[in-house]
Backbone bond lengths (Angstrom), bond angles and torsions (degrees), N, CA, C in turn:
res aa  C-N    CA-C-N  psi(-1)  N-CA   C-N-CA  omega(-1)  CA-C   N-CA-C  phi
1 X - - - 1.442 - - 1.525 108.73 -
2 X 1.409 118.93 125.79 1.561 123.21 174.87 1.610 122.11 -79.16
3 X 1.275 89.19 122.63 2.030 95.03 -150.45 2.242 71.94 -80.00
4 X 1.466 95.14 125.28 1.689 118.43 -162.79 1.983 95.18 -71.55
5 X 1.213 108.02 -42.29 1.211 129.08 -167.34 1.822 109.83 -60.09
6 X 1.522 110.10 -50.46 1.478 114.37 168.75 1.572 124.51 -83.76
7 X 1.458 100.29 -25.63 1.547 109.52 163.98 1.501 126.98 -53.64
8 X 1.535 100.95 -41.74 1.798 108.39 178.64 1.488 92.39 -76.66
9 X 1.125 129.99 -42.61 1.983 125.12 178.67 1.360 115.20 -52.21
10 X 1.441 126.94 -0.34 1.633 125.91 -139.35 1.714 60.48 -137.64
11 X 1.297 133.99 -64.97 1.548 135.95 -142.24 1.665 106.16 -64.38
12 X 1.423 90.61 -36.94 1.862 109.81 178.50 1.523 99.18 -73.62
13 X 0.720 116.44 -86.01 1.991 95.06 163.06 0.877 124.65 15.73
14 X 1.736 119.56 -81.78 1.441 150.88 -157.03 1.896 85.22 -62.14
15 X 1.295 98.02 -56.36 1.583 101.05 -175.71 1.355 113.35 -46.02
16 X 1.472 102.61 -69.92 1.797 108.60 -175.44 1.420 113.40 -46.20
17 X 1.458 106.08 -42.28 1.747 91.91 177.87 1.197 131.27 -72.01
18 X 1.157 118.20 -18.18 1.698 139.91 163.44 1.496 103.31 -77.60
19 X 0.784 129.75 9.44 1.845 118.60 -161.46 1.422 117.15 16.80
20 X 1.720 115.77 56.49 1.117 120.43 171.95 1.403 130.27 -119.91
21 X 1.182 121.15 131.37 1.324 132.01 164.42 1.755 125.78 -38.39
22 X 1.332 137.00 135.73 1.115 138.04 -170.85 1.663 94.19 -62.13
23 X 1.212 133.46 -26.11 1.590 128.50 179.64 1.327 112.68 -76.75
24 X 1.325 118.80 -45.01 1.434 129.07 169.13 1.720 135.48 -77.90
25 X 1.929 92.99 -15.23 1.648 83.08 140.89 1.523 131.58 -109.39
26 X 1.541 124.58 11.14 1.412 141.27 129.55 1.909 111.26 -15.74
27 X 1.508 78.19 -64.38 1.939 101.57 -157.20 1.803 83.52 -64.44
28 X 1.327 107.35 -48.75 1.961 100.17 -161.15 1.372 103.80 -73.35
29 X 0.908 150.10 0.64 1.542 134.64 -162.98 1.944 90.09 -147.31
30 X 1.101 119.39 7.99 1.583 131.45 -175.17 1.530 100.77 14.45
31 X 1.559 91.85 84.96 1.966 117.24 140.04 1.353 103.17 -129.51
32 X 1.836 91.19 164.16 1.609 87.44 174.74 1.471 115.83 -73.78
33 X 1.367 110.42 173.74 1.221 121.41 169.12 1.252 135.85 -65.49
34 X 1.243 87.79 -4.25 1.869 93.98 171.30 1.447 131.97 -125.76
35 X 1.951 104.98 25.71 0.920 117.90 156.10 1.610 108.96 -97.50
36 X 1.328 122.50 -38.42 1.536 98.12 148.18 1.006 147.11 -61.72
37 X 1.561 117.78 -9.45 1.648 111.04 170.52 1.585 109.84 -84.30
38 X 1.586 106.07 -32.19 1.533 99.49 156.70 1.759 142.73 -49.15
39 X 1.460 99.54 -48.12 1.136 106.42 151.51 1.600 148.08 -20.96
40 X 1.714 89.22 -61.31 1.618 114.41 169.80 1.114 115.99 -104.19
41 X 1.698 136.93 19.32 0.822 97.33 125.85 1.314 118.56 -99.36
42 X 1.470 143.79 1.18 1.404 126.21 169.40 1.580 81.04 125.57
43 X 0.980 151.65 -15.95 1.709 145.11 -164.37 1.739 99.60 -75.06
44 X 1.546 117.15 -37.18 1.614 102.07 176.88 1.635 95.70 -117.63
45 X 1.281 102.06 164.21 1.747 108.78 135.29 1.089 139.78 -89.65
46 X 1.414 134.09 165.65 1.504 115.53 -176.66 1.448 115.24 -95.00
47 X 1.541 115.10 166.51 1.518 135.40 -141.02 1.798 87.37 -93.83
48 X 1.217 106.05 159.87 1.717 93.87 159.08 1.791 98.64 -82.09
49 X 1.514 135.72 -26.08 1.254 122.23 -174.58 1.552 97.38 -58.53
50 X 1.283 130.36 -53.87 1.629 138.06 -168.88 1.195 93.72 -55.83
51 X 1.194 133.24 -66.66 2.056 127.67 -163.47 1.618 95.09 -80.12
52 X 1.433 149.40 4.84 1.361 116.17 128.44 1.418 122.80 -104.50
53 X 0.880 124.15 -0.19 1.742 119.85 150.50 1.869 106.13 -59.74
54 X 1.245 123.46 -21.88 1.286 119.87 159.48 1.125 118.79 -64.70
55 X 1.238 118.45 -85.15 1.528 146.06 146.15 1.645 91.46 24.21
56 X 1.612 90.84 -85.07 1.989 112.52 -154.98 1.553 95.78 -56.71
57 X 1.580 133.89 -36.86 1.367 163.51 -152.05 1.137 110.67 -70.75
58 X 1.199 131.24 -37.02 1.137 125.71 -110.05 2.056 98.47 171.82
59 X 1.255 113.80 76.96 1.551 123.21 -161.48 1.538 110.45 -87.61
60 X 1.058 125.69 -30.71 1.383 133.34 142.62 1.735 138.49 -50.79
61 X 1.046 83.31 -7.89 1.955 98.46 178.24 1.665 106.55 -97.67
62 X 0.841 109.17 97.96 1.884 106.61 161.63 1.161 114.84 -77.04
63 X 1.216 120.90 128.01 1.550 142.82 167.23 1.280 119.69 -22.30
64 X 1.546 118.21 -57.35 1.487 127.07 -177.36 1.478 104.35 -59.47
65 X 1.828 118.49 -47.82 1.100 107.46 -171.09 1.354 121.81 -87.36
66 X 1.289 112.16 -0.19 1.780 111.58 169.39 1.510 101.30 -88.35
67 X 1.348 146.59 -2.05 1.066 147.24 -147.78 2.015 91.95 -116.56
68 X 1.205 95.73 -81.31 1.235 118.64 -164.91 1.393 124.94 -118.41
69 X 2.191 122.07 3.21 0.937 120.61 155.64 1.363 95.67 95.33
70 X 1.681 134.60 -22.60 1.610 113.03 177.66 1.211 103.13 -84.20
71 X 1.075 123.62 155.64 1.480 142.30 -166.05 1.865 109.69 111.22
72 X 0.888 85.40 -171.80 1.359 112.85 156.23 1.406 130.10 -104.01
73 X 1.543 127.37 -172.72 1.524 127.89 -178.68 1.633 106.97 176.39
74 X 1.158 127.54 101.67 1.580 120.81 13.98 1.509 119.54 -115.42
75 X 1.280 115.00 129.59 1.389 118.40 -166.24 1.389 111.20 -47.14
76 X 1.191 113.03 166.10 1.928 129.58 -179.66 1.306 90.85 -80.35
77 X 1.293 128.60 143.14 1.428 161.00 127.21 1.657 107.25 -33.11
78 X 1.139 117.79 -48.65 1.562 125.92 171.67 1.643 100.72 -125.36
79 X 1.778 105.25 67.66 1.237 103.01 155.34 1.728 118.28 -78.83
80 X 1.399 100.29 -168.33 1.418 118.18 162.47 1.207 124.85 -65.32
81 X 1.351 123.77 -51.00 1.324 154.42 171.18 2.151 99.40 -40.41
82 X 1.268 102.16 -79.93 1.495 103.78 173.49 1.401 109.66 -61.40
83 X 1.417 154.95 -36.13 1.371 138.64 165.62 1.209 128.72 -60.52
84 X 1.375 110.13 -30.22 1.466 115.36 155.05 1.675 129.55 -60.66
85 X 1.547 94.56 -30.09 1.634 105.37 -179.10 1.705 100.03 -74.94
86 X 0.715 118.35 -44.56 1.532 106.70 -160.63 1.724 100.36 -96.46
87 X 1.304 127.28 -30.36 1.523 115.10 163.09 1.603 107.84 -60.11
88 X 1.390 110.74 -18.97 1.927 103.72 173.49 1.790 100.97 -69.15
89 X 1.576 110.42 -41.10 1.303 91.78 -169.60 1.552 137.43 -73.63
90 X 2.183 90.41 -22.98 1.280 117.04 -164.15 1.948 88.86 -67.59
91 X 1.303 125.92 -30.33 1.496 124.97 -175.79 1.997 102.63 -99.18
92 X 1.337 113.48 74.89 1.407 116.92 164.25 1.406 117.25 -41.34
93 X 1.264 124.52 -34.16 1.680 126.94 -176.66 1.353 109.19 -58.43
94 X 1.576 131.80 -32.59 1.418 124.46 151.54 1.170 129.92 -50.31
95 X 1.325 137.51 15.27 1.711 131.59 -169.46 1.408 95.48 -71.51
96 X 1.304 124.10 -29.15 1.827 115.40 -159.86 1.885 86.19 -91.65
97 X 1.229 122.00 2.39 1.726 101.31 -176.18 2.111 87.96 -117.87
98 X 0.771 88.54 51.37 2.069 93.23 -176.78 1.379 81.83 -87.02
99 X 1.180 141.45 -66.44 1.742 137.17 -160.04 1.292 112.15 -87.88
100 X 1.216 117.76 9.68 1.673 127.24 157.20 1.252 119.87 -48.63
101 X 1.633 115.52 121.77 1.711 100.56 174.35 1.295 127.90 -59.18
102 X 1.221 126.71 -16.24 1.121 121.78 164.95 1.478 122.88 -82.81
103 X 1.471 128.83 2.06 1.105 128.21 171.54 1.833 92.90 -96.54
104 X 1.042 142.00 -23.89 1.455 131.59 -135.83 1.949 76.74 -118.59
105 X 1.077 134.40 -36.86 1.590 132.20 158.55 1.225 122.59 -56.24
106 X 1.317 126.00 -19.61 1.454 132.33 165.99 1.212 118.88 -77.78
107 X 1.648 124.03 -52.18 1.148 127.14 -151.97 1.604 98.28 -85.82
108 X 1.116 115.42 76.30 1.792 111.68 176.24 1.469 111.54 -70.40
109 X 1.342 101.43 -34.99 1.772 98.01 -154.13 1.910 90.00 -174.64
110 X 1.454 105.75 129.16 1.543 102.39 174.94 1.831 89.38 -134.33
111 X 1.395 91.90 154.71 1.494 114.92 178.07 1.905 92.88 -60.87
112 X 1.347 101.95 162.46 2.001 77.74 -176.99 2.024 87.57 -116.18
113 X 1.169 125.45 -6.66 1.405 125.98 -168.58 1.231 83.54 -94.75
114 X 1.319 134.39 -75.46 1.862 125.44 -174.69 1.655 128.78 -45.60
115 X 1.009 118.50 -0.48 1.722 138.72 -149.23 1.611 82.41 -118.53
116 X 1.620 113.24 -84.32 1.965 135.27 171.84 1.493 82.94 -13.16
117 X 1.135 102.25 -93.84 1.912 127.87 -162.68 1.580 98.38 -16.30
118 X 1.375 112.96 -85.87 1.160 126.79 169.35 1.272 122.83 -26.42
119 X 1.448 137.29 -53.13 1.213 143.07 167.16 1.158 122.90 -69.00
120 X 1.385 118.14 -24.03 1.715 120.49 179.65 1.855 95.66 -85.03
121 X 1.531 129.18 -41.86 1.022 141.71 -147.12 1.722 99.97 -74.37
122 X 1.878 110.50 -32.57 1.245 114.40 176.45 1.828 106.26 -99.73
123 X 0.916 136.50 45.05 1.450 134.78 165.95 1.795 112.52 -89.38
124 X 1.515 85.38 140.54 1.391 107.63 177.45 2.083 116.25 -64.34
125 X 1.260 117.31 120.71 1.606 116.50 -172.10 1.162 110.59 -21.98
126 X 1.607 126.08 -44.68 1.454 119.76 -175.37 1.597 118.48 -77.31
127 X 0.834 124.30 -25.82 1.446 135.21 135.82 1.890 139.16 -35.92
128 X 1.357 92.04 -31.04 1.448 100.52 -172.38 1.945 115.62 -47.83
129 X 1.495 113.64 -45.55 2.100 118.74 167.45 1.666 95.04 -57.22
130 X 1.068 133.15 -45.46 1.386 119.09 -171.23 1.317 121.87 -34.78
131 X 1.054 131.40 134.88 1.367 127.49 158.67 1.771 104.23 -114.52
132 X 1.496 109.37 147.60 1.669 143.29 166.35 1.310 81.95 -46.61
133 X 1.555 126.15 143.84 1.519 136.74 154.56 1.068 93.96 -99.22
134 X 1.676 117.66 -71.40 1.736 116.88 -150.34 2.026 80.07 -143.35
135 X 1.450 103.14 169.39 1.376 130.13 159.51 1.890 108.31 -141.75
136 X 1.071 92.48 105.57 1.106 95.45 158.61 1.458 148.05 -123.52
137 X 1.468 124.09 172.09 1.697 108.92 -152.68 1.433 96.76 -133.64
138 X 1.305 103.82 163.16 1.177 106.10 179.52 1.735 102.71 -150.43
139 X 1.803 87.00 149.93 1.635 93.86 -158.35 1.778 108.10 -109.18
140 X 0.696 125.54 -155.90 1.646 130.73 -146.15 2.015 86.66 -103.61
141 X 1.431 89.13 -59.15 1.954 99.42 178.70 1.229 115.98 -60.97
142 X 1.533 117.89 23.29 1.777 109.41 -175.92 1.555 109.12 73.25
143 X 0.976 114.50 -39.83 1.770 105.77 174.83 1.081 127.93 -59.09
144 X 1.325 134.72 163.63 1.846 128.40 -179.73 1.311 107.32 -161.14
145 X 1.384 135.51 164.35 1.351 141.48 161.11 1.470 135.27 -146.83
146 X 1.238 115.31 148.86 1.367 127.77 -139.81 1.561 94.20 -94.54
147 X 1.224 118.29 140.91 1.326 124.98 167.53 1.743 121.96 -145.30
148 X 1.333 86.83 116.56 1.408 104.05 -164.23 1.881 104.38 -89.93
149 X 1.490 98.82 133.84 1.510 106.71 166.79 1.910 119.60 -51.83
């Protein structure tokens, strides 16, 4: 359950670091404006559609910590998290350790344009018209998430 009270404290954040107005992050993640004024004041909670219109919005926000505050905010651009992702890919001989806990503890959160790049950049010639649809991950708790180019 998302304690509503630290979530809007985490959301004002999101704002200050953007130097944005509760109307103008309405306009960026397109809801109305008066599901964020609902929000803050505490009258709704938020939707899972609203916390990934963040999410997708907003590339510096990790999930855990708009949710529930673990993490950090705002993640490194050259975190850990993404150097690990793409040294997993740059070594293909791991495909059979993909559901390894230690692969499924790493992959918290990847940039989805730096990850694409990387994966389109190593394709085989017959491959080259292809385009990436989705990458998706999967986590230790049965859960997973989709990340679209």
């Amino acid at each position: 359950m998302i304690d509503t009270e630290h979530f809007v404290k985490r959301l004002e954040t999101i704002f200050d670091y953007y130097g944005l107005t509760a109307s103008l992050f309405a306009e960026k993640i397109n809801v109305q404006r008066s599901s964020i004024s609902h929000l803050l004041s505490g009258r709704n909670k938020p939707s899972l559609d609203f916390i990934l219109k963040v999410i997708e919005n907003f590339p510096e926000v990790e999930l855990l910590w708009l949710l529930n505050g673990k993490g950090s905010f705002p993640t490194s651009e050259n975190g850990f998290v993404e150097k690990t992702a793409i040294s997993y890919i740059e070594n293909s001989n791991q495909v059979n350790d993909l559901f390894s806990q230690e692969t499924v503890a790493i992959e918290k959160r990847i940039e989805k344009s730096a990850i694409t790049q990387k994966i389109q950049n190593d394709v085989t010639p017959k491959a080259i018209d292809s385009k990436i649809e989705c990458i998706v991950i999967f986590y230790a708790d049965g859960t997973f998430k989709n990340y679209l180019p």
